[in-house]
VEXLUM-73965 format. One record per residue (C-alpha): x, y negated, z; residue number from 1. Coordinates in steps of 0.02 Angstrom, whole numbers. Layout:
N
[[X; Y; Z]; NUM]
...
***
This chain:
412
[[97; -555; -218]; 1]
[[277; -608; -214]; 2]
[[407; -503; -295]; 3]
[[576; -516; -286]; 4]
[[679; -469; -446]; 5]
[[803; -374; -456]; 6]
[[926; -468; -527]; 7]
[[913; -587; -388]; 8]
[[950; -466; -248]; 9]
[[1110; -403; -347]; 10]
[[1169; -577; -368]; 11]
[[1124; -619; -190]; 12]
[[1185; -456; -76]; 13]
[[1022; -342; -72]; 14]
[[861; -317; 69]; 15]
[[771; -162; 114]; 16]
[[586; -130; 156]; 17]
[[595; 35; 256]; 18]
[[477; 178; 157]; 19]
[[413; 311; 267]; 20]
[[317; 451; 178]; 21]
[[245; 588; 257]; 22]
[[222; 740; 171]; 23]
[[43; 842; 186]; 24]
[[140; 982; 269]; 25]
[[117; 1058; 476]; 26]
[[227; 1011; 576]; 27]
[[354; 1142; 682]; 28]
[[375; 1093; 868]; 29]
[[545; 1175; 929]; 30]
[[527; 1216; 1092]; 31]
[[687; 1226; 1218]; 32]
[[763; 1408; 1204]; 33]
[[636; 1469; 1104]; 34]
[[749; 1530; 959]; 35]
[[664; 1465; 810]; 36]
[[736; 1409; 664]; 37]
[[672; 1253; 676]; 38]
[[765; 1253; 841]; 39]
[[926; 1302; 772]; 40]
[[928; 1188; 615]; 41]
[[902; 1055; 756]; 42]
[[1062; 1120; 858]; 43]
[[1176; 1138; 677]; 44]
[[1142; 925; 648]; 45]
[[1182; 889; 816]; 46]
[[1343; 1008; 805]; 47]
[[1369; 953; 631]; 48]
[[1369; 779; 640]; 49]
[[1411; 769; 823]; 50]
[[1253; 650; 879]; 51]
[[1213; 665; 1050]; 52]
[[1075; 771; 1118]; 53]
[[990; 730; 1279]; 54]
[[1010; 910; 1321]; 55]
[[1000; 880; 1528]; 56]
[[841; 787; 1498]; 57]
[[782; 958; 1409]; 58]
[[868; 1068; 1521]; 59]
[[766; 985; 1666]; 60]
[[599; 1012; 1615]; 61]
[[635; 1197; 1552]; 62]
[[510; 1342; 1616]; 63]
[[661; 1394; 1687]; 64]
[[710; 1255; 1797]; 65]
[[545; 1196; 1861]; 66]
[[472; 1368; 1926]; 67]
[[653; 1378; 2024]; 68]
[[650; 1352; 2216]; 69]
[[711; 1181; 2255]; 70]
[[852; 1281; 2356]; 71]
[[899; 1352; 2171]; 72]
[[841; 1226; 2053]; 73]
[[1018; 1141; 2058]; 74]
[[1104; 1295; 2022]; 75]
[[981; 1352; 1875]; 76]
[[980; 1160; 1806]; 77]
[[1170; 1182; 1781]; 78]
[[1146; 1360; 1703]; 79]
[[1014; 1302; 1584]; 80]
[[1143; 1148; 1523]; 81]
[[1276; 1250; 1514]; 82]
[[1186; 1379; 1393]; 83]
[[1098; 1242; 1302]; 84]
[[1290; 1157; 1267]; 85]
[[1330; 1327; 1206]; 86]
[[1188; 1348; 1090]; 87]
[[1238; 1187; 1002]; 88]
[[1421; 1220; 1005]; 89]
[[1391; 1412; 942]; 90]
[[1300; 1351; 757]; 91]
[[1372; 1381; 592]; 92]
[[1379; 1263; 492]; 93]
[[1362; 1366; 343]; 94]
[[1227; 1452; 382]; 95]
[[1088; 1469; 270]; 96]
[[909; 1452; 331]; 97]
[[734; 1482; 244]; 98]
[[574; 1363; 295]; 99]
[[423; 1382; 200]; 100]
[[322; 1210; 154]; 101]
[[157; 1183; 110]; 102]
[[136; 1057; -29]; 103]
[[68; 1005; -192]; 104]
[[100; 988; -378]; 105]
[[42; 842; -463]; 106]
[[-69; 817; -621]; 107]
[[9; 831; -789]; 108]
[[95; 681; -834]; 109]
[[74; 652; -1033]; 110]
[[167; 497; -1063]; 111]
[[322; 598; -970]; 112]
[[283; 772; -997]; 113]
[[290; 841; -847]; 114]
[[229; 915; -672]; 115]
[[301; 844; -503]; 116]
[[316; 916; -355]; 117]
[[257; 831; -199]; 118]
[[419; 887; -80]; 119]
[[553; 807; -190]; 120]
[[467; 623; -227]; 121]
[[575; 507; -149]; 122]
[[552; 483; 15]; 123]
[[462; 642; 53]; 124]
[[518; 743; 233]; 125]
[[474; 889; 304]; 126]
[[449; 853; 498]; 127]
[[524; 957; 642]; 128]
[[480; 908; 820]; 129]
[[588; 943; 992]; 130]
[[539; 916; 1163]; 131]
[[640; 835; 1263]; 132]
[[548; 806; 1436]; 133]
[[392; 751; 1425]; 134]
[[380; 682; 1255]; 135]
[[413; 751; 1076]; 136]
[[554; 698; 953]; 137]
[[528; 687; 778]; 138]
[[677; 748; 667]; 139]
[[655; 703; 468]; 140]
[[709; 856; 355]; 141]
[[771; 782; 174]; 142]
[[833; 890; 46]; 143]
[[991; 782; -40]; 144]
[[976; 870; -201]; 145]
[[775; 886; -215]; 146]
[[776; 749; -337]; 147]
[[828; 857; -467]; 148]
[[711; 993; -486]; 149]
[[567; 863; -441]; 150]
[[486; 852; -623]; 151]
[[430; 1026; -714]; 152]
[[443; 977; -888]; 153]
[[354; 1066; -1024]; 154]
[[255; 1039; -1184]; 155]
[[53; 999; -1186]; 156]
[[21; 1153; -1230]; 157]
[[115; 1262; -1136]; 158]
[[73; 1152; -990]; 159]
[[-121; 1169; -1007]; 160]
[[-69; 1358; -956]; 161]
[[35; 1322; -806]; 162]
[[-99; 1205; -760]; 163]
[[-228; 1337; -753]; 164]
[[-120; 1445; -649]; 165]
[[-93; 1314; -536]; 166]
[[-295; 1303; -484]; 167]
[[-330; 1463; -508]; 168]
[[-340; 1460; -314]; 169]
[[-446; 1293; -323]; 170]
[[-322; 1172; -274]; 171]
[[-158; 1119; -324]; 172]
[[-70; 1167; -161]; 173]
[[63; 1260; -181]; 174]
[[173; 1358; -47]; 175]
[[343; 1296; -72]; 176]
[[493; 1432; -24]; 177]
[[654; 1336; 5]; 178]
[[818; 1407; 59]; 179]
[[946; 1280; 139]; 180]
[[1117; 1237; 215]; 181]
[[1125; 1071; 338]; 182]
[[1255; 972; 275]; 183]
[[1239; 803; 380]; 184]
[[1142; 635; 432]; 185]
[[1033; 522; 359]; 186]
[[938; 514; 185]; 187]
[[1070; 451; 44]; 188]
[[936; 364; -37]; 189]
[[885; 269; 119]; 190]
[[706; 325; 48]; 191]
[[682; 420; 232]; 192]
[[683; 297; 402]; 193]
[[704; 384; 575]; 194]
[[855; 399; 708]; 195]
[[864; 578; 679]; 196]
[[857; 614; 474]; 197]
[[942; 795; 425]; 198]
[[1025; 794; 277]; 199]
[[1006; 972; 205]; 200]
[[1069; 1046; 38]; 201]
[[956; 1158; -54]; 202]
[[1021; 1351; -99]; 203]
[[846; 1418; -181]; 204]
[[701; 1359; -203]; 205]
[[513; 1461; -237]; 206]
[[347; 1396; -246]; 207]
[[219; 1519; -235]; 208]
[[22; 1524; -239]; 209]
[[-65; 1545; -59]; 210]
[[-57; 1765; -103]; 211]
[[117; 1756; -107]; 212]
[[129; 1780; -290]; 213]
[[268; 1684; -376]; 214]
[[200; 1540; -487]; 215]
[[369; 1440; -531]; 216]
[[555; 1445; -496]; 217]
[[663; 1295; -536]; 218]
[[859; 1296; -562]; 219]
[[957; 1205; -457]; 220]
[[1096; 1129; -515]; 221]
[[1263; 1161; -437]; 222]
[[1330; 1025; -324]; 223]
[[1489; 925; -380]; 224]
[[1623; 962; -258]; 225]
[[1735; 823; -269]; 226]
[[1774; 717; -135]; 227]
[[1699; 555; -108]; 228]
[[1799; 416; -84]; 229]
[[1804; 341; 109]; 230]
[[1695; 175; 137]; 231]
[[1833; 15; 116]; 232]
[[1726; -130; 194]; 233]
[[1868; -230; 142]; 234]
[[1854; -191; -25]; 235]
[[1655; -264; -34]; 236]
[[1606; -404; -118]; 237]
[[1476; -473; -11]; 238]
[[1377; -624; -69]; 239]
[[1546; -685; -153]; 240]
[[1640; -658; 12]; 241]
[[1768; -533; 59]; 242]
[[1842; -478; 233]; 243]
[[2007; -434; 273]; 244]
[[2064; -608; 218]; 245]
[[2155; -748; 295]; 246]
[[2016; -851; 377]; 247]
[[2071; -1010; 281]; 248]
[[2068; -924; 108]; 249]
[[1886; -855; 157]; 250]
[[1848; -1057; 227]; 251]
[[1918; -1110; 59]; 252]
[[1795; -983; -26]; 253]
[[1645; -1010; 52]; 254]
[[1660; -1210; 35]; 255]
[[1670; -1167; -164]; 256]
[[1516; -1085; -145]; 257]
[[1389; -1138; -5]; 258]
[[1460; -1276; 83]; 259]
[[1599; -1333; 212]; 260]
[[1611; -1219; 367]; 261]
[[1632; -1269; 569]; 262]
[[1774; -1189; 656]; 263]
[[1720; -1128; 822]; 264]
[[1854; -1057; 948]; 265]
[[1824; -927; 1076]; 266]
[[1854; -1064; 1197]; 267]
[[1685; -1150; 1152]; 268]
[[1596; -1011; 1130]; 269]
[[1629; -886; 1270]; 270]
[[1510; -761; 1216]; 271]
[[1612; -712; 1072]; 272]
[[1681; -550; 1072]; 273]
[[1878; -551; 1158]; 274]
[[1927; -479; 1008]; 275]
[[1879; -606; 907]; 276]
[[1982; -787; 893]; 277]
[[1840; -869; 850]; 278]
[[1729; -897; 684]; 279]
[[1686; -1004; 521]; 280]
[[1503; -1050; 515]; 281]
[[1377; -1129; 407]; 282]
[[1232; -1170; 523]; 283]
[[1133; -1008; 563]; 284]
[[1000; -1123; 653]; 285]
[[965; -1187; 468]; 286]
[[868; -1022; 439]; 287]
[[761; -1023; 559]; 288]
[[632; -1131; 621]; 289]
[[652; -1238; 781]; 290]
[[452; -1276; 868]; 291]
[[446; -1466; 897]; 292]
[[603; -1519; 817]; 293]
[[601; -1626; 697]; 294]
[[741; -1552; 575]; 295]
[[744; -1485; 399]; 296]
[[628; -1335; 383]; 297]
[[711; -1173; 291]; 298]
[[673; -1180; 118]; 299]
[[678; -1019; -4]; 300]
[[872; -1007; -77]; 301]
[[965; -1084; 106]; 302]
[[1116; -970; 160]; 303]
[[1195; -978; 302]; 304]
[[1358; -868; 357]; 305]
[[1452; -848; 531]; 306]
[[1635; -756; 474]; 307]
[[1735; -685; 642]; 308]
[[1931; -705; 636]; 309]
[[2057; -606; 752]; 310]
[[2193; -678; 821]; 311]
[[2304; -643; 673]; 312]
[[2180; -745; 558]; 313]
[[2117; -621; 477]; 314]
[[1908; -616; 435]; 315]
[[1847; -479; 528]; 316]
[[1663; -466; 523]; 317]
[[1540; -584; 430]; 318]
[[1352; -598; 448]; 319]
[[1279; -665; 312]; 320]
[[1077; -745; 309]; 321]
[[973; -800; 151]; 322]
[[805; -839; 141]; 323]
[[698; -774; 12]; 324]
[[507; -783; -38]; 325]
[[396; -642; 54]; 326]
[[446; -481; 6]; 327]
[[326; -345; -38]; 328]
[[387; -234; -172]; 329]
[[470; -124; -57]; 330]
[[531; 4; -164]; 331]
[[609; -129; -279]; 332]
[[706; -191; -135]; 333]
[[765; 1; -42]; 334]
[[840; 18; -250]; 335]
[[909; -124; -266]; 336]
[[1028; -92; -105]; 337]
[[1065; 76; -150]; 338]
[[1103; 55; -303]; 339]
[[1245; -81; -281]; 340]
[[1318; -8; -105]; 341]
[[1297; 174; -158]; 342]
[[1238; 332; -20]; 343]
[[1163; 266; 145]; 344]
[[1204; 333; 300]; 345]
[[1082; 250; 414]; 346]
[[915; 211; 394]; 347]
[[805; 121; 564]; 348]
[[664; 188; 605]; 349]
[[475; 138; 588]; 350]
[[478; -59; 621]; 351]
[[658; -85; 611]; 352]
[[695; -138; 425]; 353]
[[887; -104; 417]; 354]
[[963; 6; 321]; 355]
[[1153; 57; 329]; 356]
[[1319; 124; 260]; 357]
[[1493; 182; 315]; 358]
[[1555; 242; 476]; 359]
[[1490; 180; 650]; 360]
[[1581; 51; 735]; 361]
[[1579; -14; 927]; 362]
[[1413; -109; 954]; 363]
[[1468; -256; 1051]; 364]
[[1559; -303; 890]; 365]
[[1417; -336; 804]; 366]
[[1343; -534; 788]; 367]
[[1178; -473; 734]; 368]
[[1039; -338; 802]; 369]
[[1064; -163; 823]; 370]
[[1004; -39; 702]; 371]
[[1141; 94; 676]; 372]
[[1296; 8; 717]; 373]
[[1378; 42; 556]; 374]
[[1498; -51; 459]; 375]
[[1375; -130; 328]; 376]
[[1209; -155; 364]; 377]
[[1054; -237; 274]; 378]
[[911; -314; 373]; 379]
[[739; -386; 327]; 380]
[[628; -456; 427]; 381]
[[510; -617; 447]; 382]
[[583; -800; 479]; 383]
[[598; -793; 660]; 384]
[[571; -982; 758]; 385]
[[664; -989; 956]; 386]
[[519; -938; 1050]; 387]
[[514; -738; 952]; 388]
[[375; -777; 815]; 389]
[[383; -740; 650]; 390]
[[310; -805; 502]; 391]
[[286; -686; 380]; 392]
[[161; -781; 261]; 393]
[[283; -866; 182]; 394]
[[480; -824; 177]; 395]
[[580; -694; 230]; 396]
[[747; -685; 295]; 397]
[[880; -575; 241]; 398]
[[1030; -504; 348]; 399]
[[1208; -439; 293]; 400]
[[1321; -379; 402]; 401]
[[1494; -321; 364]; 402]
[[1645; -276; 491]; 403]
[[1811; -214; 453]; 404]
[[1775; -30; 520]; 405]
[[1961; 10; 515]; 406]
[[2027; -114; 643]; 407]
[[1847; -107; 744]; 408]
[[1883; 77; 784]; 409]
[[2075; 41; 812]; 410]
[[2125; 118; 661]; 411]
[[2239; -51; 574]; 412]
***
């Protein structure tokens, strides 16, 4: 098995392997205008972070709508939206709402001293489900500060006690009571995948045994309120390479380190974006393999960049590719990323390997895939040839993609 260290991704610009961990717990299924809680901590992200909701698609297939006359449906269908719009519009934010979890406590950990529990590992979720038509969403419940009460840390001794109590019910499931406030989108440790993650911040926290009886309470530390500072993608070093820079400074830079660049104008390569001028490229064919041509095959350690100008010169956007040996260390790579670009706020979903940061910005901007839209993004996937194969056996290719986010959303 290949395994990439990580001092390499630092020095190169980081790769993710999306981790998607279910937890052992039942699922809630929200239905529309039931009332539940799972139903309104649905409504307070979708308020909260102002991600749409396919509430007509929901509205249509309501109880409500379909045992209407057809001579009333259209009236009822607009009644149901309109009350559904409300319901979203009506949350508070600062409510606080209690879920009960099943889950487990681990064995005793000697060489650490300590107990974990199951619901704060990394990358642990509880799962809500809506329906929406005829199908069921999945939303992914994190809890942003779970990390900290994770471990229960004690000496042997004392431990050999608590770890009776734990199985005196013949199992080490435990009932976990946690009170919450949703705070936003997406998993900050990019640990949790999905296109609908709620970010939640805990309040209180229980676990009990299955009679209700209280068997541990951990303290939760209080939550640092200082601002965070906004996401500058013109203040990222990427790979050695900056935006926001006159395109023949970033030409001049990128010849230092990779190679000499083409200059492409929009006029030979109409399917660039009208806001872009045009772009400084080092061969993006080179990483990837071309069926019956006889060329150079990628080899491990070959980078190759495409760097958008506007009209004024300036590097806008830059996409940046670099082959690496297969990658299966997942969790070394998800670190690695976090840890040099800081809290994520986009993670793809099962299959898509891209994890993101920063603010959303228009899509058509971006040179490379979808996932998330936002202004950095990481992408791994398999060396892809012309015709849509992969080959995964061998190499790897990683993705960075940076845009300005200021001037893509008009802000500069």
């Amino acid at each position: 098995m290949i395994s990439l260290p990580l001092t390499a991704l630092r020095e190169s610009f980081g790769c993710l392997m999306v981790l998607l961990v279910l937890l052992p717990v039942p699922h809630a299924l929200a239905q529309a205008g039931s009332g539940t809680p799972e139903e309104d901590i649905i409504f307070t992200y979708h308020q909260l972070t102002g991600r749409p909701f396919d509430v007509q698609t929901v509205a249509q297939s309501s109880r409500l709508v379909q045992s209407a006359s057809g001579f009333d449906r259209p009236e009822v269908l607009k009644q149901e939206v309109e009350r559904l719009n409300g319901r979203i519009e009506s949350q508070d934010p600062a409510r606080e709402y209690t879920l009960s979890i099943n889950s487990y406590i681990s064995d005793y950990d000697h060489d650490r001293g300590e107990f974990s529990i199951n619901l704060f590992e990394p990358g642990a979720y509880v799962p809500l489900w809506y329906e929406v038509g005829y199908r069921n969403v999945q939303y992914h419940l994190v809890f942003a500060n779970g990390a900290g009460i994770r471990a229960i840390r004690m000496p042997k001794e004392e431990a050999r006690a608590f770890d009776g109590e734990i199985m005196r019910g013949g199992s080490r499931n435990v009932l976990i009571e946690t009170k919450f406030r949703v705070t936003g989108a997406g998993d900050p440790t990019g640990a949790v995948s999905g296109q609908e993650v709620i970010r939640a911040e805990l309040t209180g926290v229980r676990l009990l045994h299955g009679n209700g009886n209280e068997l541990y309470t951990p303290v939760l530390a209080a939550t640092p309120a200082a601002p965070k500072a906004p996401f500058d993608a013109r203040a990222l070093d990427v790979a050695g390479l900056r935006i926001g820079v006159d395109a023949d400074d970033f030409a001049s830079a990128l010849e230092r380190l990779y190679g000499v660049p083409t200059r492409v104008g929009r006029d030979r390569d109409p399917k660039v974006n009208p806001r872009y001028a045009g772009y400084l490229e080092l061969d993006l064919l080179r990483c990837m393999r071309l069926p019956g041509q006889r060329r150079r095959e990628p080899q491990v350690g070959d980078i190759c960049v495409r760097a958008f100008f506007d009209e004024d010169e300036v590097v806008r956007a830059v996409v940046i590719q670099r082959v690496f040996p297969r990658i299966q260390d997942a969790e070394v790579v998800r670190r690695s990323v976090v840890e040099r670009y800081g809290e994520v706020s986009y993670t793809g979903s099962a299959g898509n390997s891209v994890i993101g940061w920063g603010p959303t910005v228009p899509q058509e901007l971006l040179a490379y895939g979808a996932g998330g839209a936002t202004a950095l993004s990481v992408h791994v996937e398999g060396l892809f040839d012309l015709m849509g194969s992969s080959n995964r056996a061998a190499e790897a290719l990683l993705v960075l993609q940076l845009v300005d986010a200021g001037w893509a959303n008009g802000a500069l």
